[in-house]
N, C-alpha and C positions, 0 to 999 in steps of 0.2 A: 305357676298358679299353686297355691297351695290346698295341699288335700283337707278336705271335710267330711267331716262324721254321716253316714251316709244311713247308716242302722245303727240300734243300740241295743243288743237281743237281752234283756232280762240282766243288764248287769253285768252280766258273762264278757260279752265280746262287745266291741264296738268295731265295727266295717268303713273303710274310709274310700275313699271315693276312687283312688286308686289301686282298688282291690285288696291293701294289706288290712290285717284285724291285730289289734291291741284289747291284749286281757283286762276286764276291770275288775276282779272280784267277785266274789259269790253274794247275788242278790239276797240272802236270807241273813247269814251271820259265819266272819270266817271263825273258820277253829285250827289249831296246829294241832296234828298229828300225835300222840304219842308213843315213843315204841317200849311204853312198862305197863306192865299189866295195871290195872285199879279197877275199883269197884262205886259204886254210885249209891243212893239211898233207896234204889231197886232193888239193891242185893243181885246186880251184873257186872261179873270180872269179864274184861275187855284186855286185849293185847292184840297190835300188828306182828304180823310173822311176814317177812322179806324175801321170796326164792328166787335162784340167781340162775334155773335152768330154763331151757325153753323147755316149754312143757308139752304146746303143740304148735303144728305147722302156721309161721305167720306171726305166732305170740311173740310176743319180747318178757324178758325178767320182770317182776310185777312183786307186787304184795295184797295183803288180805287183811279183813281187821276181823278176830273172832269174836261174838260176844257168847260169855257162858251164863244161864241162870242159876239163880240158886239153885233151885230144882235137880241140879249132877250130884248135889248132897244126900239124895235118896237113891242113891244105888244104882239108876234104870240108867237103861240107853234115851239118848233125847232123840227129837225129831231134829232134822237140819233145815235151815231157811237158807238157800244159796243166794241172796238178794246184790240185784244191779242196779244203782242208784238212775234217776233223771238226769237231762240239762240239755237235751237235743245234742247228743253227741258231743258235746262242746263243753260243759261243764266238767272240771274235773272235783265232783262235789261229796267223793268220799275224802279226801285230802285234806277239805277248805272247809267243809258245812257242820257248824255245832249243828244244825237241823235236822241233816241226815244223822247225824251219830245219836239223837236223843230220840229220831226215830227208831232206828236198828235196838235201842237200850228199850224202848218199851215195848216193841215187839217179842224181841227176849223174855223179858220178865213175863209179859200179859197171855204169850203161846209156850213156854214154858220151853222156846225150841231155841238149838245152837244157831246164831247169826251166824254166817259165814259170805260179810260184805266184799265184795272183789271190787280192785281198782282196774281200771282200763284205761288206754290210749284213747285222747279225743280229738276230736279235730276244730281247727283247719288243720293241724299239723299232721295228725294221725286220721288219715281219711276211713270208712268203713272199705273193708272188712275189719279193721284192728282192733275196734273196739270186741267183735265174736270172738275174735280169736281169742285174745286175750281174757276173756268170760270164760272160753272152751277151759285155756290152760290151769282157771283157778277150779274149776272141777277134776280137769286130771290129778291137781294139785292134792284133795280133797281126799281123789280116789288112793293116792298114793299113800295115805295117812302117814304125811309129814313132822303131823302136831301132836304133841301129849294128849292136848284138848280134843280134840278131833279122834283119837286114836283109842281114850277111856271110854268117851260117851257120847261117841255119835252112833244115832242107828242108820245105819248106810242100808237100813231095809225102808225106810220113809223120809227119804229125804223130796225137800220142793223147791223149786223154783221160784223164784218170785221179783218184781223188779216193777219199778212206776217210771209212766211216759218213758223216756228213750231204754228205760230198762226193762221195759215191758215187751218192746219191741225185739229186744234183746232173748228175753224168755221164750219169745216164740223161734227166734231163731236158732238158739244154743238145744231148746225142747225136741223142733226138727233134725237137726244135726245129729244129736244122739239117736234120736226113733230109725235111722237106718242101719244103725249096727250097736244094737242094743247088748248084744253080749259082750261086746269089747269094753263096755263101762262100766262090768261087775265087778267089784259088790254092789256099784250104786247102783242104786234101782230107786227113779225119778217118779213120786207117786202122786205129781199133784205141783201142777204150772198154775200161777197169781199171777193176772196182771193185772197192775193198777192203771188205769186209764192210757194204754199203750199207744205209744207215737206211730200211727201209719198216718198214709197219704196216698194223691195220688195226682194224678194232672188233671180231673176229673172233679170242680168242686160236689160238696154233697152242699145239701142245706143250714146245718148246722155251720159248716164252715164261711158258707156267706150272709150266713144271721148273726156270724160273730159280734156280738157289745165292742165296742171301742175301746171302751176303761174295760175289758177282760186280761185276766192275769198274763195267760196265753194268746195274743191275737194272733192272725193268718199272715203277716207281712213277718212275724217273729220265726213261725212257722218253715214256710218258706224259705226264710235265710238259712236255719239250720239245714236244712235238706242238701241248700247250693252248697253250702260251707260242708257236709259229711258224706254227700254218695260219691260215690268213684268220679273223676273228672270226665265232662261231659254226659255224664248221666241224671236222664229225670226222675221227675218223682211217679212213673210207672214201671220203674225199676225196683226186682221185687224185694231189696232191703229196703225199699219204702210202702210197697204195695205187695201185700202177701195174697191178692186177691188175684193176679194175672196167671200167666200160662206159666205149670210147675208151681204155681203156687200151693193154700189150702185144699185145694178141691184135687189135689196129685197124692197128698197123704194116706196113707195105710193107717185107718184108725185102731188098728191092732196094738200098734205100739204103744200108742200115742197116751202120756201120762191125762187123768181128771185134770181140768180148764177149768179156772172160774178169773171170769173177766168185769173191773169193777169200774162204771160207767158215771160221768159226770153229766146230771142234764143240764148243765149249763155251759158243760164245756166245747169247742167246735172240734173234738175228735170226736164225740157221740157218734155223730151216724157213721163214720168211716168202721168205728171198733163194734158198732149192730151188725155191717155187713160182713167183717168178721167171724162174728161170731154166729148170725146164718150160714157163713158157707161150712163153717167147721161142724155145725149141728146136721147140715144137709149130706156130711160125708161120713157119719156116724159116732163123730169123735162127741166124751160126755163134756158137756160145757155146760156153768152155770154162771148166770150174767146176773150181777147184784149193780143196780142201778139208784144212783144218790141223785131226785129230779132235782135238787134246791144245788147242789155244789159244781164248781167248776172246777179247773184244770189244779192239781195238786194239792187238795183241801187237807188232805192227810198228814201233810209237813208244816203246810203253812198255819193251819188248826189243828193240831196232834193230841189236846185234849179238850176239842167238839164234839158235840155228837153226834154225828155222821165219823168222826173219826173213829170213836169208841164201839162204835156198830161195827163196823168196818174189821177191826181187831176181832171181835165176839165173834162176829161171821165168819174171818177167815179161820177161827181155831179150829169151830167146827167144820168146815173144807179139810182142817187138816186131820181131823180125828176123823174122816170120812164119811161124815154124816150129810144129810139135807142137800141130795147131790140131783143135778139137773132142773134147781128153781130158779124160774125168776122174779128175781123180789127189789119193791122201791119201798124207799125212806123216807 
């Protein structure tokens, strides 16, 4: 008998009924890669830089794409954005996505701060942990000041985290990791975790998740598959690279460490109430968390509208997170 197209996740992957998946492309627009520096009508120099060490436990050899603003033309140290793209583990969409990369270009330009995009292992082939690790390596990477760029004008005293859907999920994992042996990652000193509407789960629907729209960008069966297709094999989605909410999860943290959180919610997306109860329980253990909540946008409104206005709020809001202002609100659009 022959196999049939069983799921078709966003473009990405199609799943056939015999378990194997064939890549289809990046749902938004692909882009190739380039490894020369240029510059755009942002006035942002952009280059991949390639390391061929392991950098930490797990990681494989990797690359990073830097974006620099104009802004390094005034002398100062910049802030650093360490950004980990979406795709439910499965997309490799720093590679493929003119999306992401016009994302990362106006970021740059509009926070005045160095990109510093990292590529990951995804899966089916690369199951989780791979993709942490590999996120871990491109901050060792960072730490090591490998780059001319990285090395004139980064301030490794305010550097932030930040990453949407599966990279967000990323941010809280790679956030945790460090918060236990925080002197081993000096000079970096991580002052400030973004995430944009972050992939958790759990075997537990919430509401939002069984209110999902049908025609929504992201639905629950898309969901789902990403979960089968990236946690360790045989593992659910009460395992805590999918639920940070279980035992050792959020509520085990020492909010001592723990960089300012602001977490940015879609109300129309079906991770809403998963990434509320998140960010209850991180407020409940004294960590600062500020939750900016878009009621009218769904699941990745940021890339897919990059210049809307909930996009452009979005931007305004996180600069000021990053200049440390207006810290512990929560505000709708």
């Amino acid at each position: 008998m022959a196999k049939k197209v069983v799921a078709d996740l966003l473009g990405i992957l199609q799943v056939y009924s015999d378990g194997s998946t064939v890549r289809t492309g990046d749902p938004i627009q692909n882009f190739s890669p380039s490894h020369q520096e240029w510059g755009d009508e942002l006035g942002v120099s952009v280059k991949d830089v390639a390391f061929d060490e392991i950098l930490y436990p797990g990681a494989s050899p990797s690359w990073v794409r830097l974006y620099l603003p104009a802004q390094h033309t005034n002398n100062l140290k910049l802030p650093v954005i360490i950004y980990f793209h979406g795709g439910g583990f499965c997309g490799s969409f720093l590679a493929e996505s003119l999306g992401y990369h016009r994302v990362c270009l106006k970021w740059a330009a509009e926070v005045g701060a160095i990109v510093v995009a990292a590529n990951y292992r995804v899966a089916p082939e690369h199951r989780l942990p791979a993709a942490y690790d590999d996120c871990m390596a491109a901050l060792e990477w960072i730490r090591l000041r490998k780059d001319k760029w990285v090395n004139l004008y980064a301030d490794f005293a305010n550097v932030h985290l930040m990453g949407d859907s599966a990279g967000g999920n990323i941010v809280h994992h790679v956030m945790t990791a460090i918060h236990k042996d925080v002197e081993k990652w000096k000079p970096l000193q991580i002052k400030g975790a973004i995430m944009l509407q972050p992939f958790f789960g759990s075997e537990e629907r919430t509401k939002s998740e069984i209110n999902c729209p049908l025609d929504a960008f992201l639905g629950l069966e898309v969901c789902d598959w990403f979960w089968k297709l990236a946690l360790p094999a045989e593992a659910d989605r009460n395992h805590p690279f999918c639920n940070p909410l279980g035992e050792g999860g959020v509520r085990a943290l020492n909010s001592a460490n723990l960089p300012k959180v602001m977490v940015v919610i879609g109300g129309r997306d079906l991770l809403r109430d998963k990434e509320l109860e998140y960010c209850k329980a991180m407020k409940s253990c004294g960590n600062q968390i500020e939750v900016v909540e878009f009621e009218e946008e769904e699941h990745a409104f940021y890339t897919i509208k990059l210049e809307g206005e909930s996009s452009l709020k979005l931007i305004a809001r996180a600069s000021l997170f990053i200049k440390s202002a207006d810290m512990g609100h929560h505000s709708k659009f």
